[in-house]
ROSE-4610 file (N, C-alpha, C; in Angstrom, 1 decimal, always signed):
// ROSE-4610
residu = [X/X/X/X/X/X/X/X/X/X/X/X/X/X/X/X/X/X/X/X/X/X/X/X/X/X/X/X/X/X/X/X/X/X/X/X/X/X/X/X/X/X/X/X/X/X/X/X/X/X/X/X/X/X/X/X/X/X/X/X/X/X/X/X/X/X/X/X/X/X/X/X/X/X/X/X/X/X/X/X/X/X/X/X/X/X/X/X/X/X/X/X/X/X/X/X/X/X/X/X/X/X/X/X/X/X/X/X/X/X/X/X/X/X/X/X/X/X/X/X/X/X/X/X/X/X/X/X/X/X/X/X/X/X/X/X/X/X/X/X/X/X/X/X/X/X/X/X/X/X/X/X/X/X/X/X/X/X/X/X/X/X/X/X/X/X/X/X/X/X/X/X/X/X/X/X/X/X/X/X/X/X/X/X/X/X/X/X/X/X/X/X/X/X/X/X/X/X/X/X/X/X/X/X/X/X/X/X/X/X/X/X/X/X/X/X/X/X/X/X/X/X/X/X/X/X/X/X/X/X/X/X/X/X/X/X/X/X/X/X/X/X/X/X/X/X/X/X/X/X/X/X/X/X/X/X/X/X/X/X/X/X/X/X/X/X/X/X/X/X/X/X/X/X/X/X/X/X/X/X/X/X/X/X/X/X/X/X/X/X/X/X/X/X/X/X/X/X/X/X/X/X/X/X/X/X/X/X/X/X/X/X/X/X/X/X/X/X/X/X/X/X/X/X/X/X/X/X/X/X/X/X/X/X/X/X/X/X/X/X/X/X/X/X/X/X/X/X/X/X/X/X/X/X/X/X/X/X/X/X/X/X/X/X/X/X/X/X/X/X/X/X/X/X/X/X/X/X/X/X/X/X/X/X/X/X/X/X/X/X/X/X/X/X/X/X/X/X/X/X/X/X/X/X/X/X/X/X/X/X/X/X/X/X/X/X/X/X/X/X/X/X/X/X/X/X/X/X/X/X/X/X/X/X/X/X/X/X/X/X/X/X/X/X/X/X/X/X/X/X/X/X/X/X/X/X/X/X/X/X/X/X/X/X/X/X/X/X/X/X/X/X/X/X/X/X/X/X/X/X/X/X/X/X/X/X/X/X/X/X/X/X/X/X/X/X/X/X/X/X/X/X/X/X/X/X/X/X/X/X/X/X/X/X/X/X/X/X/X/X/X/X/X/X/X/X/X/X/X/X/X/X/X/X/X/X/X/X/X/X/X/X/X/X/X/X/X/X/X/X/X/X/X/X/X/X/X/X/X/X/X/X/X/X/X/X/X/X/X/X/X/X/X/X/X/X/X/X/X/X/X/X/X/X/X/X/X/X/X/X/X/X/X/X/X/X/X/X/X/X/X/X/X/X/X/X/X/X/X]
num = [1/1/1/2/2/2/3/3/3/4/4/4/5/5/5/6/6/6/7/7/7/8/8/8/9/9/9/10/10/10/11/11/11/12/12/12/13/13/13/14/14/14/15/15/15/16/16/16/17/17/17/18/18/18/19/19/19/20/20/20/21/21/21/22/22/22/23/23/23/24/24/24/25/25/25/26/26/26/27/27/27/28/28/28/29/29/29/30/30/30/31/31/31/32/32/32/33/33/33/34/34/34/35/35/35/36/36/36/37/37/37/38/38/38/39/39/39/40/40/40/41/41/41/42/42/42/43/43/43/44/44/44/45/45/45/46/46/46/47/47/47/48/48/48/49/49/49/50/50/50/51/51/51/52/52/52/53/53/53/54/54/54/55/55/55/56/56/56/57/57/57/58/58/58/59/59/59/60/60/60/61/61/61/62/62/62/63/63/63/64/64/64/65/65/65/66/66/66/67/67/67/68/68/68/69/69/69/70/70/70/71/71/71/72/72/72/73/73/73/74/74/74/75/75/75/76/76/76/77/77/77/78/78/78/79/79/79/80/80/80/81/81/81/82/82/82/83/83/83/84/84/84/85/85/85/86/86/86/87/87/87/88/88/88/89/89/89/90/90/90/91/91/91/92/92/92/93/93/93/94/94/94/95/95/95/96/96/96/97/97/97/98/98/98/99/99/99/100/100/100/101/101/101/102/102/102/103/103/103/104/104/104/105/105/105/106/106/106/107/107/107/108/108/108/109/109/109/110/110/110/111/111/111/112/112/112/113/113/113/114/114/114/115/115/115/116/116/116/117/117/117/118/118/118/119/119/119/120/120/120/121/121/121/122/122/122/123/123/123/124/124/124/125/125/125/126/126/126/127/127/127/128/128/128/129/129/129/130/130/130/131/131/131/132/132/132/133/133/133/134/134/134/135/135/135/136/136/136/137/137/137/138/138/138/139/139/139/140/140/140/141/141/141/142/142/142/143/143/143/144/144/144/145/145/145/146/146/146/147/147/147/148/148/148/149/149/149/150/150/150/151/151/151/152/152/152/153/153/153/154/154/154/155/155/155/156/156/156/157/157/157/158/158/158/159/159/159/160/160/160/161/161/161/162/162/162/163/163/163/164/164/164/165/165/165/166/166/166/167/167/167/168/168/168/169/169/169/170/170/170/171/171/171/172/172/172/173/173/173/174/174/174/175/175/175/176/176/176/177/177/177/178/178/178/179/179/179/180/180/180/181/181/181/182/182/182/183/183/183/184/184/184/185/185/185/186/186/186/187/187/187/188/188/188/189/189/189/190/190/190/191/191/191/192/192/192/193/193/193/194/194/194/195/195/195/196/196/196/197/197/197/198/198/198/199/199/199/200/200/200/201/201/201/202/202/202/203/203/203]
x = [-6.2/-6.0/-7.1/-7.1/-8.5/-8.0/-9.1/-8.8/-8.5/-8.3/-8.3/-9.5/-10.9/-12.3/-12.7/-12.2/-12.0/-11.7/-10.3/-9.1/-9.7/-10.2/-11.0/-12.3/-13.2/-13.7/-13.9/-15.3/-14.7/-14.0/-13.4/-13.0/-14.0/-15.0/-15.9/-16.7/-17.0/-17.1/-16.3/-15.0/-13.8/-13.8/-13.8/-14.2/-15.1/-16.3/-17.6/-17.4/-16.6/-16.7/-15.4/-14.9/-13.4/-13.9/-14.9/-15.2/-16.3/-17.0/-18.1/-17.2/-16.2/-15.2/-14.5/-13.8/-13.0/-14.3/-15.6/-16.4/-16.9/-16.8/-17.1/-15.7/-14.8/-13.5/-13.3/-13.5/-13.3/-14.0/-15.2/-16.2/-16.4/-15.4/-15.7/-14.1/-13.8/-12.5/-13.3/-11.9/-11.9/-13.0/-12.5/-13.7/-15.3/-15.2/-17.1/-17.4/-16.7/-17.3/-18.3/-19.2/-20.2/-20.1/-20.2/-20.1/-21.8/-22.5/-23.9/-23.4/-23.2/-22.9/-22.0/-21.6/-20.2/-21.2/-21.6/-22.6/-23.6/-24.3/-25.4/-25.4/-23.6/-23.2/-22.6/-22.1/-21.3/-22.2/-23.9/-24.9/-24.4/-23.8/-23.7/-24.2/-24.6/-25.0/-23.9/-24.7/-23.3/-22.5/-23.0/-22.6/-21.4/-21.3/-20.2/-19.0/-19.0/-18.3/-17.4/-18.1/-16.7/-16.3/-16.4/-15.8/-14.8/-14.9/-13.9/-12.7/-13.2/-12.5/-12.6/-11.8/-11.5/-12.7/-12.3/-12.9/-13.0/-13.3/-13.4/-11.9/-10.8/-9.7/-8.7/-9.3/-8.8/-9.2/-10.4/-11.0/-10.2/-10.1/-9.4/-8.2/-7.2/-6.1/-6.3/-6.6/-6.7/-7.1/-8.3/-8.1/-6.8/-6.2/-4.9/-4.5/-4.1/-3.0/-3.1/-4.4/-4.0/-4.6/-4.7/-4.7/-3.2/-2.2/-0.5/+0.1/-0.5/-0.1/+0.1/-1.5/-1.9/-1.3/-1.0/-0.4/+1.2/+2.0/+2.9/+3.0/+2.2/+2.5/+2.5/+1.6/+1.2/+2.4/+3.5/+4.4/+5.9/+5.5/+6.8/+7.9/+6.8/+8.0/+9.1/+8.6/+9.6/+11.1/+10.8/+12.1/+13.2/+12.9/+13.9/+15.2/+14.8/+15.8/+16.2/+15.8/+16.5/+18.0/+18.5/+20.1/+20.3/+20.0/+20.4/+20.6/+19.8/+19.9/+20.2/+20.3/+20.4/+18.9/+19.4/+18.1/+16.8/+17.0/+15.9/+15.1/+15.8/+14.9/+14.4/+14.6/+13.6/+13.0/+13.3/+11.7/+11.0/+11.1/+10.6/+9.6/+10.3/+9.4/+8.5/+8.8/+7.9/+6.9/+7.2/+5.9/+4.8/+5.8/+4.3/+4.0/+3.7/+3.4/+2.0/+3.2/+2.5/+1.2/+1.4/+0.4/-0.8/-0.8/-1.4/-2.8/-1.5/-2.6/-3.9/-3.3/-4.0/-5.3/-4.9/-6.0/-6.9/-6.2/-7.1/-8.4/-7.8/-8.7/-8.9/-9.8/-9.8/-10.5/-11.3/-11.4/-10.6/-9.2/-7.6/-7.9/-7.4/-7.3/-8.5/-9.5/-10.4/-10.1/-10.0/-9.3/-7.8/-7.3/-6.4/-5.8/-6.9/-7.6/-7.9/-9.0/-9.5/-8.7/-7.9/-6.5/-5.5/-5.3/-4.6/-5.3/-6.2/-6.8/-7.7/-7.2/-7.8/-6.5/-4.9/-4.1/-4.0/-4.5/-4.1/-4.4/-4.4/-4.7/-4.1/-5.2/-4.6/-4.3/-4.9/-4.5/-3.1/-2.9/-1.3/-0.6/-0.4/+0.4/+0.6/-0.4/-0.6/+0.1/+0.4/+1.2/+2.4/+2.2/+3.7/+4.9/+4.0/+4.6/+5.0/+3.6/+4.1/+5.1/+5.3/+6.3/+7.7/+7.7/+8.6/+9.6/+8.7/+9.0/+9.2/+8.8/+9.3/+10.8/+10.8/+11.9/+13.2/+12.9/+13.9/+14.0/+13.2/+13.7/+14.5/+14.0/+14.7/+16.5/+16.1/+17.8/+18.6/+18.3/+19.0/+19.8/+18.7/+19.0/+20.1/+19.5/+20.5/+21.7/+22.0/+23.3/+24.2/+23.5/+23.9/+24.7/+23.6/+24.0/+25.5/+25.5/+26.5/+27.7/+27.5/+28.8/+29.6/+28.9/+28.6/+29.0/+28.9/+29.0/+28.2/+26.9/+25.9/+25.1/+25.3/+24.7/+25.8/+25.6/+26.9/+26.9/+28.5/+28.5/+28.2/+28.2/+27.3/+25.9/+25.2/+24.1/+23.2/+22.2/+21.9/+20.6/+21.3/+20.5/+19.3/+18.9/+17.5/+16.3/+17.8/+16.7/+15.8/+16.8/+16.2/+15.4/+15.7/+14.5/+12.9/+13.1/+12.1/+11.3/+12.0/+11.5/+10.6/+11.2/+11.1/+9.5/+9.8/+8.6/+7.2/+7.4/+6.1/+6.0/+6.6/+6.5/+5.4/+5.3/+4.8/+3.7/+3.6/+2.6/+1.8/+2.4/+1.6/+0.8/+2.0/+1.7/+0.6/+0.6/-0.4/-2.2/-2.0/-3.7/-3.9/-2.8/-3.2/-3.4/-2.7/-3.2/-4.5/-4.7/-6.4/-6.9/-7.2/-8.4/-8.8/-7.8/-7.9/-8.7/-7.8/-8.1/-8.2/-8.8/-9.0/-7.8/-6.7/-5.5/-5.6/-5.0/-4.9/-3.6/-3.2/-1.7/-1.2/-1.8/-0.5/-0.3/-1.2/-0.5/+0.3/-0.1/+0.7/+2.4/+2.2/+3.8/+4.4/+3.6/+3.8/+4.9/+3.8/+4.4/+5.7/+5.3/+6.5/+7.8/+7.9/+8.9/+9.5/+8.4/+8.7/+9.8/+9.5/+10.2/+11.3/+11.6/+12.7/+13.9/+13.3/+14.1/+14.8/+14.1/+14.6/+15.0/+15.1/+16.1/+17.5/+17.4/+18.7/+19.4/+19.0/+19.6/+19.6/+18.8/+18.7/+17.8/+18.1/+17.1/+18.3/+19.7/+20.4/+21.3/+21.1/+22.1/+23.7]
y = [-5.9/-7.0/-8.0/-9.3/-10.0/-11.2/-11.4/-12.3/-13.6/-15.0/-15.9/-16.4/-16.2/-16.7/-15.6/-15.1/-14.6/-15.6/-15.4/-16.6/-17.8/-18.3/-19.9/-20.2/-18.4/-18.8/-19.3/-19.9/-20.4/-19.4/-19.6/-18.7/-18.0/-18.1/-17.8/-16.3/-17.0/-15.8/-14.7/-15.3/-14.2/-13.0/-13.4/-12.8/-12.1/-12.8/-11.6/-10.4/-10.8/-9.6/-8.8/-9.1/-8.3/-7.7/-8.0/-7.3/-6.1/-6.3/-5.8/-4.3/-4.8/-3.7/-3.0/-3.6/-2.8/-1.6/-2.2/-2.0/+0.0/-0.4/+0.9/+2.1/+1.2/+2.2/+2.7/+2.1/+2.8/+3.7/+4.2/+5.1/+6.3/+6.0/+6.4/+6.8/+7.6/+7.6/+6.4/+6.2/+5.5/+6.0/+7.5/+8.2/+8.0/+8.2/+8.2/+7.1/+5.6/+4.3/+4.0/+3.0/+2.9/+1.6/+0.8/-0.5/-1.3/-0.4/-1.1/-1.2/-0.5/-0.6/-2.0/-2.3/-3.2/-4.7/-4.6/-5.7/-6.2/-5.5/-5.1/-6.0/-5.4/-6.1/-7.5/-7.6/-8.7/-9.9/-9.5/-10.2/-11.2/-10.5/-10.8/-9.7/-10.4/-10.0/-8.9/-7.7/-6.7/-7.3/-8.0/-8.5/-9.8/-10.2/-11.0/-10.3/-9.3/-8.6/-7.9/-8.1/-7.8/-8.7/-9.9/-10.9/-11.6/-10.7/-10.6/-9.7/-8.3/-7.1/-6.1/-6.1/-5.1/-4.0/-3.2/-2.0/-1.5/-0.3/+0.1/+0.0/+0.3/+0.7/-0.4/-1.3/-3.4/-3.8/-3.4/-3.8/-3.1/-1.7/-0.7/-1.5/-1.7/-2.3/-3.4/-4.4/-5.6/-5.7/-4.9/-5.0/-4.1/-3.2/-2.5/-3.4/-4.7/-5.4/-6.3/-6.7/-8.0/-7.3/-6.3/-5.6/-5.2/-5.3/-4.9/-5.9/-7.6/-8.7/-9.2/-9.3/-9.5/-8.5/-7.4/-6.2/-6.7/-7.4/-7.6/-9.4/-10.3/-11.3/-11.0/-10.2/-10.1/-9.2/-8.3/-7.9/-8.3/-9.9/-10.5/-10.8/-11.2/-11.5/-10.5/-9.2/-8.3/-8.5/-9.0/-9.3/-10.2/-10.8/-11.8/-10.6/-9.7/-8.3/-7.8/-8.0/-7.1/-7.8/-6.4/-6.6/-7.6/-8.1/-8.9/-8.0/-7.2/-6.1/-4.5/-3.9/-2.3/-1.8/-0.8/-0.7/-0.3/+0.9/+1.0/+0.4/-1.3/-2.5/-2.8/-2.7/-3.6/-2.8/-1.2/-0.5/-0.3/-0.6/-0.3/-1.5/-2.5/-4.1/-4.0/-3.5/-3.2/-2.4/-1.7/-0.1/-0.7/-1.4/-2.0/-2.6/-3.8/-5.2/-4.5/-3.3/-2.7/-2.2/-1.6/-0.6/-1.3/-2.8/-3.6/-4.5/-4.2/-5.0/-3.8/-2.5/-1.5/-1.3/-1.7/-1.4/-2.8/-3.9/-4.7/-5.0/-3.9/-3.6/-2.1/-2.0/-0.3/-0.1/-0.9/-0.2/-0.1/-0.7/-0.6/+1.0/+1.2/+2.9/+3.9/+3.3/+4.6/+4.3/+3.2/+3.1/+4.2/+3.7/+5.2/+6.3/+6.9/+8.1/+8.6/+8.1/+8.2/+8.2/+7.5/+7.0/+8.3/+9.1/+9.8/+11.1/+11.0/+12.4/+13.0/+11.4/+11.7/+11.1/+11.7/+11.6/+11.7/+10.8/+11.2/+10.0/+10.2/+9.0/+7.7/+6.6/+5.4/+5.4/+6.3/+6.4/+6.6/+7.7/+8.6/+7.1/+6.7/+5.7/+4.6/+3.8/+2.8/+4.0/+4.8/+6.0/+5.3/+5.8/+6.0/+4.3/+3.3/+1.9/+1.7/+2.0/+1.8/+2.3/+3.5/+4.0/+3.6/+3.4/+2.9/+1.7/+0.2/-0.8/+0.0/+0.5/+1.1/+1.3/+2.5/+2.9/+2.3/+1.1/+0.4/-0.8/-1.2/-2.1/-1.1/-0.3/+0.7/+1.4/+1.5/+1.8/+1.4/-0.2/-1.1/-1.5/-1.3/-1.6/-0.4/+0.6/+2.0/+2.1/+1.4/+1.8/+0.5/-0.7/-2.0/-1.5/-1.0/-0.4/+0.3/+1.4/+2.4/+1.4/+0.2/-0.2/-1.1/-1.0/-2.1/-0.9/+0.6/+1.2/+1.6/+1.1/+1.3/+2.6/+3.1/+4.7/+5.8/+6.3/+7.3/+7.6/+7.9/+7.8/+9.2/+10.6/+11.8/+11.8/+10.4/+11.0/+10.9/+11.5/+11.6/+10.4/+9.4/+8.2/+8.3/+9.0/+9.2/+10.4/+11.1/+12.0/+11.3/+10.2/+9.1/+8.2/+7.5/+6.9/+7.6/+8.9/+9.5/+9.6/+10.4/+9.8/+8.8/+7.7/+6.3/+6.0/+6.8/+5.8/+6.8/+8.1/+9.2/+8.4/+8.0/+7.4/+6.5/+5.3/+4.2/+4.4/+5.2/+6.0/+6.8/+7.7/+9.1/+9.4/+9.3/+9.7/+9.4/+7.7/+6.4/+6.7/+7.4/+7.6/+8.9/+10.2/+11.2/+11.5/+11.2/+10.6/+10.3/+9.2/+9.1/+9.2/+10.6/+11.3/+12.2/+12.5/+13.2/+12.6/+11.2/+10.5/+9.2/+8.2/+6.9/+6.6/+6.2/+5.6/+3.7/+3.8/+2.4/+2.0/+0.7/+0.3/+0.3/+0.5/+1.7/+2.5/+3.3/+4.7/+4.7/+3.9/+4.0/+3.3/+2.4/+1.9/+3.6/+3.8/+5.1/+6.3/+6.4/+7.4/+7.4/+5.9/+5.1/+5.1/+4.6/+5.1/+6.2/+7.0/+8.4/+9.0/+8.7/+9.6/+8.5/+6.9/+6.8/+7.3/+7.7/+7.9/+9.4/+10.1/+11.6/+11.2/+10.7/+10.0/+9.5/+8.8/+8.4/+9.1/+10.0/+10.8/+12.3/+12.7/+14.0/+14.9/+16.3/+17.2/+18.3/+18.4/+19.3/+19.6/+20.4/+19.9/+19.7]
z = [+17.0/+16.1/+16.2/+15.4/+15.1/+16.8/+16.9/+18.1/+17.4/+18.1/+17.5/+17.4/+18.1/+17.9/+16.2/+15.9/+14.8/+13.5/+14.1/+13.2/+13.1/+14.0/+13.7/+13.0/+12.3/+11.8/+10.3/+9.3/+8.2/+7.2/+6.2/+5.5/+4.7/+4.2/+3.7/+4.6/+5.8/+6.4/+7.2/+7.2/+7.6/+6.2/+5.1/+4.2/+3.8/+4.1/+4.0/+5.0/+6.3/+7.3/+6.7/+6.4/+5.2/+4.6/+3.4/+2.5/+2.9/+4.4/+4.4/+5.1/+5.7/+6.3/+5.3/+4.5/+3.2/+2.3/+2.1/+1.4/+2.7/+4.1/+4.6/+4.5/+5.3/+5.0/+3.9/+2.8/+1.5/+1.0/+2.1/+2.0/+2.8/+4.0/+5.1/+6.1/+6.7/+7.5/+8.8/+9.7/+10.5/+11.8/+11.4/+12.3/+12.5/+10.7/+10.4/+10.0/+10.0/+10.0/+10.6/+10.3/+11.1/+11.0/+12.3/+12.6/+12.4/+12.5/+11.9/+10.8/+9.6/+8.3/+7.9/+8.9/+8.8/+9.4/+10.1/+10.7/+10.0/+9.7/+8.2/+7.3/+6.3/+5.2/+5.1/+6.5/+6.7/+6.8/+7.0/+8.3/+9.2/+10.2/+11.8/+12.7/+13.8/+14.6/+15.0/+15.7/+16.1/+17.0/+18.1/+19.4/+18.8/+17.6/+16.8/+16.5/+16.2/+16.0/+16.8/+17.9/+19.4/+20.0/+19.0/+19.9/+19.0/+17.6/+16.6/+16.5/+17.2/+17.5/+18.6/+19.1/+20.2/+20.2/+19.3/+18.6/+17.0/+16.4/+15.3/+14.5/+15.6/+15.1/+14.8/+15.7/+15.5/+14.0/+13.7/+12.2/+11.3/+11.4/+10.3/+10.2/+11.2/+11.5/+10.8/+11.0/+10.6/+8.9/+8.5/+7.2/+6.4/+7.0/+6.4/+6.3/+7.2/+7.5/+6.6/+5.8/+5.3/+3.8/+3.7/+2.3/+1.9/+2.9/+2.6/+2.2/+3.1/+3.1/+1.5/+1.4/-0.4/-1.6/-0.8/-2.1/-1.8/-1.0/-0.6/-2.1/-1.6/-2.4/-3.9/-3.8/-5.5/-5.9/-5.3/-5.3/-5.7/-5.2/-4.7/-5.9/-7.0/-8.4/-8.7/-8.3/-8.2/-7.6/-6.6/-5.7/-6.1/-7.2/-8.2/-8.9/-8.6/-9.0/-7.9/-6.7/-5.5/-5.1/-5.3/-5.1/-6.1/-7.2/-8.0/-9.2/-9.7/-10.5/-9.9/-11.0/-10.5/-10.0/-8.8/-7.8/-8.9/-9.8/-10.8/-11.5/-11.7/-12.5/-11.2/-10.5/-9.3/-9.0/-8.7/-8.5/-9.4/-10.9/-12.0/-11.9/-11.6/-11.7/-10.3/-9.3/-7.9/-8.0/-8.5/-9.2/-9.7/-11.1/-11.9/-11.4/-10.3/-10.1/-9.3/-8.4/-6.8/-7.7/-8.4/-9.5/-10.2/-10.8/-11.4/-10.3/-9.2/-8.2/-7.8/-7.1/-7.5/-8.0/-9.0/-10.4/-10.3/-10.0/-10.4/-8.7/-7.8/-6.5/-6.1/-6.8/-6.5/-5.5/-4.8/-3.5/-2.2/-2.6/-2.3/-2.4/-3.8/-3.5/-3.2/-2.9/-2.6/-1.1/-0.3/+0.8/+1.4/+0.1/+0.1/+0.2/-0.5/-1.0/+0.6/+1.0/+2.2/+3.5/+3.7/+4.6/+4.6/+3.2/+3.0/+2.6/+3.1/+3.3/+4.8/+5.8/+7.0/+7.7/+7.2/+7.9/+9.3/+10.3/+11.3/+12.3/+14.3/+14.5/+13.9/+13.9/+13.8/+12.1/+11.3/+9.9/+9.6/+10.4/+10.4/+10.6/+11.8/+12.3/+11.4/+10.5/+9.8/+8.2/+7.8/+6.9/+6.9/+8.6/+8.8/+8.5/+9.3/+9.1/+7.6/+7.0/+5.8/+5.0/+4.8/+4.4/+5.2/+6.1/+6.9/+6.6/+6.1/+5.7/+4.5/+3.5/+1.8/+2.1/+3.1/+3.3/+3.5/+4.3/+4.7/+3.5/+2.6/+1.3/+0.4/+0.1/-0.9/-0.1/+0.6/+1.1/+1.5/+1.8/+2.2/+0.0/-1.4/-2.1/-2.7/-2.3/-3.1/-2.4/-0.9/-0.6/-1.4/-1.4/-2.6/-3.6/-4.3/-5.5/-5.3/-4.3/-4.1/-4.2/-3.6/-3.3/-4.5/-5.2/-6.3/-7.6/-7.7/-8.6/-9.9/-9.2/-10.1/-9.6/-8.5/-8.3/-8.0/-7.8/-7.6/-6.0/-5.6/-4.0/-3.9/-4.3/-4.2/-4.0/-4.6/-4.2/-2.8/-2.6/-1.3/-1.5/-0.5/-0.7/+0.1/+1.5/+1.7/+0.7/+0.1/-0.9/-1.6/-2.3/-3.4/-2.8/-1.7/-1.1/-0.9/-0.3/+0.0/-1.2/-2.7/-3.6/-4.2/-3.9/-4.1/-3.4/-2.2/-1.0/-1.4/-1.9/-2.0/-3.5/-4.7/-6.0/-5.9/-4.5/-4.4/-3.2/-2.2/-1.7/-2.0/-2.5/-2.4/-3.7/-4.7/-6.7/-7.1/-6.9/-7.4/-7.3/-5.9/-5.5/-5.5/-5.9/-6.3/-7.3/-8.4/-9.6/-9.8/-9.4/-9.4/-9.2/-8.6/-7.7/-9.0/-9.9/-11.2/-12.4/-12.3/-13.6/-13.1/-14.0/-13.9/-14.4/-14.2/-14.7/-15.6/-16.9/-16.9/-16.7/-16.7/-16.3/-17.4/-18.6/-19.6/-19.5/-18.4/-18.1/-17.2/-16.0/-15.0/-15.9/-16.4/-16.9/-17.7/-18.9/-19.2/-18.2/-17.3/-16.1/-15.4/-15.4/-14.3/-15.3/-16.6/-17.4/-17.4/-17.9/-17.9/-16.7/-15.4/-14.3/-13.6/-14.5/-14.0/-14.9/-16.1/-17.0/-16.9/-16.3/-15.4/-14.3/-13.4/-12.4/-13.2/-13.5/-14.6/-15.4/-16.1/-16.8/-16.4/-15.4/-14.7/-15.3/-15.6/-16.2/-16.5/-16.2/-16.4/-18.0/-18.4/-20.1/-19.3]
């Protein structure tokens, strides 16, 4: 994690060394970063930089952490629907928001791209949290629902979560490894497959 001789410095430069770090990882796994590259862009001295962070895996860490923070606020209008509406308008409104921010930082998803193609180590683990926290907003709202009579008590509420959490994980940045997505597509898409959740596929 960032130390506090880190934390105390100005914002301007906490930022340049953010960006100079988002700008490698998004290029690079955690493995093949290069901390010159990161020292370089940032211009600080290398020997600054360990007195900012432990090691390589403190920086990766730390910019996940406050890339989730910011995809978390920009998220948050969503939550004016949780448990207040049926679970599908709030993940429909969470998707897009999650989705928009996305797009409007794409070296967010080439970050992710990368993260989820060098699954493992401190990548795997930082997966894993995330989905984790998904998991537990989304099934804390589907069993809501259940109780409430807005889902049905047959269905298998970690199926739909799991669902839910690969929708908002996984889809988003596989997808774009294909195509450039715009957020009429992504709304498009996102339409599209709550609308087969809801109504099924069976005549």
């Amino acid at each position: 994690m960032a130390t506090q001789t880190f934390r105390n410095l100005p914002d301007a430069k906490r930022e340049r060394v953010l960006a100079a770090a988002i700008d490698e990882f998004s290029q690079r796994s955690v493995e093949d970063a290069k901390i010159s590259n990161i020292v370089r862009q940032a211009g600080i001295p290398r020997g600054s930089l360990y007195q900012y962070f432990a090691n390589k895996e403190d920086i990766y860490i730390y910019v996940f952490e406050t890339l989730r923070e910011r995809r978390l606020e920009f998220v948050k209008p969503a939550f004016e629907y949780y448990k207040t509406s049926p679970f599908l308008v709030f993940f429909e409104n969470f998707y897009a928001r999650d989705a928009e921010f996305l797009i409007q930082h794409p070296k967010h998803i080439e970050l992710g791209k990368i993260m989820y193609s060098h699954a493992r180590g401190v990548s795997l683990g930082l997966i894993q949290t995330l989905q984790t926290r998904y998991r537990d907003i989304f099934l804390i709202a589907i069993e809501h629902d259940k109780e409430h009579g807005r889902i049905r008590l047959d269905v298998d509420s970690a199926v739909l979560v799991d669902l839910c959490v690969h929708f908002v994980t996984d889809v988003f940045i596989f997808q774009n490894i294909n195509q450039r997505l715009s957020l009429n597509g992504v709304r498009k898409h996102l339409t599209g497959t709550l609308d087969i959740i809801r109504r099924g596929i069976t005549v």
